[in-house]
C-alpha positions as CSV (number, residue, x, y, z in Angstrom):
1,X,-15.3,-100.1,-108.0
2,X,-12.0,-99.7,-105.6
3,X,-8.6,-101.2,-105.9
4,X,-5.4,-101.0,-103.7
5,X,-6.5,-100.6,-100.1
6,X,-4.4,-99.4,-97.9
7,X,-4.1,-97.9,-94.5
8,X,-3.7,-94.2,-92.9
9,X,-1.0,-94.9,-90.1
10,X,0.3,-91.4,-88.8
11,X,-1.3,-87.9,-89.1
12,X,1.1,-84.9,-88.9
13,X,0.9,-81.1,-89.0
14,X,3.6,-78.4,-88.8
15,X,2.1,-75.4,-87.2
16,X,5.3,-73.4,-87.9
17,X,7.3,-74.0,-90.9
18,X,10.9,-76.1,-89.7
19,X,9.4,-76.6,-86.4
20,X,8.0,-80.3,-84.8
21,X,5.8,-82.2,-86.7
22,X,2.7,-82.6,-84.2
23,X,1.6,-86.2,-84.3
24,X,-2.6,-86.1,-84.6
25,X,-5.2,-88.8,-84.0
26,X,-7.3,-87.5,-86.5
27,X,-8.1,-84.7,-88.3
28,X,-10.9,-82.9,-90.5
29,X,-9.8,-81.6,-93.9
30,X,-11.4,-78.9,-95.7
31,X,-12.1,-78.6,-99.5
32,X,-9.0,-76.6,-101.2
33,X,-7.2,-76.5,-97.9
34,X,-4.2,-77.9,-96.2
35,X,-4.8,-79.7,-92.6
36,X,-5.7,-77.2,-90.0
37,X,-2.8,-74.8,-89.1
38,X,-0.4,-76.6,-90.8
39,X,2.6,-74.0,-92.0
40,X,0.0,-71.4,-90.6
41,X,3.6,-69.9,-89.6
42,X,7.3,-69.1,-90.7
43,X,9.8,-67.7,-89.0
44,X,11.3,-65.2,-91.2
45,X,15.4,-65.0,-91.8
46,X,16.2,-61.1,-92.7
47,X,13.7,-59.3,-94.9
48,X,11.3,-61.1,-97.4
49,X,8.9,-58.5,-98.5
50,X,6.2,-60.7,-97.4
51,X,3.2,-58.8,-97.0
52,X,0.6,-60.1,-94.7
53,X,-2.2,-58.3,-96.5
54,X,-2.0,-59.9,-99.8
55,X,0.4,-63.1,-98.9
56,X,2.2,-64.9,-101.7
57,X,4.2,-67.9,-102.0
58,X,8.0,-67.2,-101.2
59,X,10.9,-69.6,-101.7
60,X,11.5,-71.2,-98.3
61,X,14.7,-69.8,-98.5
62,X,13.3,-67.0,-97.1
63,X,12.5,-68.4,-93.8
64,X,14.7,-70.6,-90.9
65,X,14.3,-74.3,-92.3
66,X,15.8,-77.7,-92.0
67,X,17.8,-77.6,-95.4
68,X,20.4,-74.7,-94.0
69,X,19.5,-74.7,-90.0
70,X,19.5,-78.4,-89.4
71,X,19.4,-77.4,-85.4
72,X,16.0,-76.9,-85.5
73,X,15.6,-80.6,-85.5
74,X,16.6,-80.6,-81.7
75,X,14.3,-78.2,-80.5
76,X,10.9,-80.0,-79.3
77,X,7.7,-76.9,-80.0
78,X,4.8,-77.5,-79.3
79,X,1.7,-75.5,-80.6
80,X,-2.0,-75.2,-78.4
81,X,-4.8,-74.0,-80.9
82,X,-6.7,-72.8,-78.4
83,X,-4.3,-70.4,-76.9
84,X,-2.2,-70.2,-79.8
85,X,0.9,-70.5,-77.9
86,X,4.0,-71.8,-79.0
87,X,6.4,-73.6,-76.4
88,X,10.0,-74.3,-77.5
89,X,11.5,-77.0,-75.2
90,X,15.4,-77.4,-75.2
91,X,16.8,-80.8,-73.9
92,X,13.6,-81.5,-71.7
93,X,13.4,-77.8,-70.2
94,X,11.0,-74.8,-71.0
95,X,13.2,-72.0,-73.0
96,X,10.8,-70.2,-74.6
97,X,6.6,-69.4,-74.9
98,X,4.5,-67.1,-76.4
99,X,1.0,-66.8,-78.3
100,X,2.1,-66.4,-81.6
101,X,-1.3,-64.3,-82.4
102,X,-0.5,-61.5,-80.0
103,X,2.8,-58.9,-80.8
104,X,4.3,-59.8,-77.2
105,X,4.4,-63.5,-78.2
106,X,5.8,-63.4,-81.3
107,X,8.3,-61.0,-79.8
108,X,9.3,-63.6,-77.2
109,X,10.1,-66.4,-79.6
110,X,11.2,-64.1,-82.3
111,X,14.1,-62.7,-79.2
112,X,14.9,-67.0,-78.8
113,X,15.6,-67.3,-82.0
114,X,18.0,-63.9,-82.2
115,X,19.8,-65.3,-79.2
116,X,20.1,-68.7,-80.1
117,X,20.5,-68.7,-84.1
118,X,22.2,-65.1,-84.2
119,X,24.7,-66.9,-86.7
120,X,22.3,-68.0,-88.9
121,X,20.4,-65.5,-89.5
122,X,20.3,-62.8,-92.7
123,X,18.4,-59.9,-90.5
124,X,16.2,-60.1,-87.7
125,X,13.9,-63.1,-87.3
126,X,10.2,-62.8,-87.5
127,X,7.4,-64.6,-87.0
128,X,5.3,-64.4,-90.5
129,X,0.9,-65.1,-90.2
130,X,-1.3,-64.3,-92.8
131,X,-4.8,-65.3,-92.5
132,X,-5.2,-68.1,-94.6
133,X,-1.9,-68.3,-95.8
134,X,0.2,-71.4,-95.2
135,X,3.8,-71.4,-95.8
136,X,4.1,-74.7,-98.0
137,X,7.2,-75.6,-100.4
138,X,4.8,-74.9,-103.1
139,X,2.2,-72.2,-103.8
140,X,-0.8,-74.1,-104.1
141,X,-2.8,-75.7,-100.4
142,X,-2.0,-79.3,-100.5
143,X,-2.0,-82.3,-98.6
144,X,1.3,-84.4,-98.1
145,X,1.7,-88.1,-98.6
146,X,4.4,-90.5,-97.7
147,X,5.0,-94.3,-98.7
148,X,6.1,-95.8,-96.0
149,X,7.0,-98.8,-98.4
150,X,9.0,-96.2,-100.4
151,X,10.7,-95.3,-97.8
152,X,11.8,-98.6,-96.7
153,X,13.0,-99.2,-100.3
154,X,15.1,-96.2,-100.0
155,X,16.4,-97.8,-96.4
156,X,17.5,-100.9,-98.6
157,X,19.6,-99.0,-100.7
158,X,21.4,-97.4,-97.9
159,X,21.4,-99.6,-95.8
160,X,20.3,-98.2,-92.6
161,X,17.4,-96.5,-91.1
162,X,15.7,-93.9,-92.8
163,X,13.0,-92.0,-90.1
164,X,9.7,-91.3,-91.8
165,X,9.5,-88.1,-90.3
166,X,12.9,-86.9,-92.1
167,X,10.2,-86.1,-95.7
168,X,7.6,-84.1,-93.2
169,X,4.1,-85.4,-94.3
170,X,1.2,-84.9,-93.5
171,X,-0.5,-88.3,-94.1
172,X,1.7,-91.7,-93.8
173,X,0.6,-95.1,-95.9
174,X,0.9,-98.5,-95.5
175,X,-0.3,-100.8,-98.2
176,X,0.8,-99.7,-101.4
177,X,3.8,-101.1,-102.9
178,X,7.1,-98.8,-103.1
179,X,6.4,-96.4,-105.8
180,X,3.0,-96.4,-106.3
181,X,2.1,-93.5,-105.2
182,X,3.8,-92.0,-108.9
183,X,1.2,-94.1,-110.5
184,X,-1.5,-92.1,-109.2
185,X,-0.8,-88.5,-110.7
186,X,-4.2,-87.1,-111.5
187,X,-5.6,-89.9,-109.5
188,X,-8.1,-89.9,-107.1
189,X,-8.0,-91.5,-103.7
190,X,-11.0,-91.7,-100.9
191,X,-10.7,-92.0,-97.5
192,X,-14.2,-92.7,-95.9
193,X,-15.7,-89.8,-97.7
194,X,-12.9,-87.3,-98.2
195,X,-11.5,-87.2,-101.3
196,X,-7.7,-86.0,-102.4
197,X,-6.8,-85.8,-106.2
198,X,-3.0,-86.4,-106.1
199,X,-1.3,-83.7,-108.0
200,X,2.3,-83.5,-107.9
201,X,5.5,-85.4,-107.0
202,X,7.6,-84.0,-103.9
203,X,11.2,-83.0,-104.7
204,X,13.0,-83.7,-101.6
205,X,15.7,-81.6,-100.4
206,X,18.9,-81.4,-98.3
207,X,16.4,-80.6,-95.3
208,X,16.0,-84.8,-95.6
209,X,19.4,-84.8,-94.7
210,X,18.7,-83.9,-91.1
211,X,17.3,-86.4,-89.1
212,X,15.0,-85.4,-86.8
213,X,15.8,-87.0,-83.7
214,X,19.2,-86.3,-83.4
215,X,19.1,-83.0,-85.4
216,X,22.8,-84.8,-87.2
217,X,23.1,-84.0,-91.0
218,X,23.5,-88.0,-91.6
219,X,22.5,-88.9,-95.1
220,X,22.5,-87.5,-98.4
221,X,18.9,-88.5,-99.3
222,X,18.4,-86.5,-102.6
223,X,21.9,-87.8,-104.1
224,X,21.1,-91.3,-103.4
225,X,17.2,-90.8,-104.9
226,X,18.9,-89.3,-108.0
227,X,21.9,-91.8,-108.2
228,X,19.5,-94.6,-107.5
229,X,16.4,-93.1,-109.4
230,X,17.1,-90.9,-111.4
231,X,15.1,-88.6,-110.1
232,X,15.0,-86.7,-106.4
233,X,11.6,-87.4,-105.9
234,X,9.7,-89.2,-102.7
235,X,6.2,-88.8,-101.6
236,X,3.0,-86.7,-103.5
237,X,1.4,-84.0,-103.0
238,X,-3.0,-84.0,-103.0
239,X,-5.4,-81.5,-103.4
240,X,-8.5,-81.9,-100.9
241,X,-12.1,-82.0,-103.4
242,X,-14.3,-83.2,-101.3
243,X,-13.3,-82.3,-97.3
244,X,-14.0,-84.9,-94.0
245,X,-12.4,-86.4,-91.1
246,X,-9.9,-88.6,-91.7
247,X,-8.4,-90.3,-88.6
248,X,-5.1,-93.1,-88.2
249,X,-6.3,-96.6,-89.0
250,X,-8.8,-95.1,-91.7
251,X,-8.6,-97.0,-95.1
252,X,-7.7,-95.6,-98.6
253,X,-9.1,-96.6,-101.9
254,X,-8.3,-95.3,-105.2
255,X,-11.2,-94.7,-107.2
256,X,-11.1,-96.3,-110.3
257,X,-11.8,-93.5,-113.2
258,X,-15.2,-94.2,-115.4
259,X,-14.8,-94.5,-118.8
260,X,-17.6,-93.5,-121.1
């Protein structure tokens, strides 16, 4: 038995951590694994200690990201999985490329961002890959889920537009009604026959300050969640259990637990 259908209506990854979300048609999730080359990269802001050969979870602080270098927001990248390149487009023109798996590409967008964010940045800037590592806000390999109906609750309260893309998710919902998706800790949800287990609420940030057209620091998201709310909290986290393609348009159900 389901209840609470609702809809998948945008698919995003973020091949390198701060950088463009990348808007996909579908995509096929794997058990205990975030999408496909999603934070498969960081760009590193002075030295971290990160060791590529046994990864671990650092604080994003670490790294160039939308909470302190809201300028980020106005570069347009763009990542190709077969060639691995990376191209960084300013204002409509080409300013920077390179295949982030080879030392010469990384070096080539690791010199862009020397040049162009030498006052933000701690030490050198490098481009951080660890084989099966992703660069998430939290060190576990989830999935990321916005309420768009949450969102639009949080428009009403300040009383202007409030861009999706601002909270960085992975998987955008209509259908549920604002909140909901706080009901559903420890809760399963289907779609076709992938299965997430939603695990943990989403602390938002300063980075949802930025929005990401514009690349202005506009709004003071958090406060407002906390003032409102009482709590700074928007969107969910899931682990994949059972892995499939999921594509935009799909249906989700939430499974109703049996009781014995």
């Amino acid at each position: 038995m389901h209840q609470n259908p609702a809809t998948v209506t945008g698919l995003y990854r973020y091949p390198v951590k701060g950088l463009t979300p990348e808007h996909l048609p579908q995509v096929t999730l794997s058990t205990g694994q975030t999408l496909p080359s999603d934070r498969r990269y960081a760009i590193e802001n002075g030295p971290s200690g990160f060791d590529p050969a046994a990864p671990l979870h650092l604080p994003k602080i670490m790294f160039l990201m939308l909470m302190r270098n809201e300028r980020l927001a106005a570069l347009r990248t763009h990542y190709d999985d077969a060639t691995h390149v990376l191209t960084i487009k300013e204002n409509g023109a080409e300013t920077a490329r390179g295949d982030l798996e080879s030392a010469e590409g990384r070096a080539a967008i690791e010199q862009f961002f020397a040049v162009n964010f030498a006052d933000e940045l701690r030490g050198p800037p490098k481009i951080l890959i660890a084989d099966g590592h992703s660069f998430s806000d939290v060190n576990r390999k989830v999935v990321s889920i916005i309420n768009l109906a949450s969102v639009a609750a949080l428009e009403d309260v300040i009383g202007q537009p409030v861009h999706p893309l601002r909270f960085r998710g992975n998987l955008h919902v209509t259908g549920w009604p604002a909140w909901r998706e706080f009901d559903l800790m420890d809760q399963v949800i289907s779609i076709g026959k992938t299965r997430l287990k939603i695990v943990k609420r989403t602390k938002r940030c300063a980075a949802t300050n930025v929005d990401p057209v514009t690349a202005v620091r506009d709004l003071a998201i958090p406060k407002t969640l906390m003032d409102t709310y009482g709590h700074p909290d928007l969107g969910v986290y899931a682990e994949v259990i059972e892995g499939g393609t999921i594509a935009k348009g799909d249906a989700i159900e939430v499974e109703v637990p049996a009781f014995s």
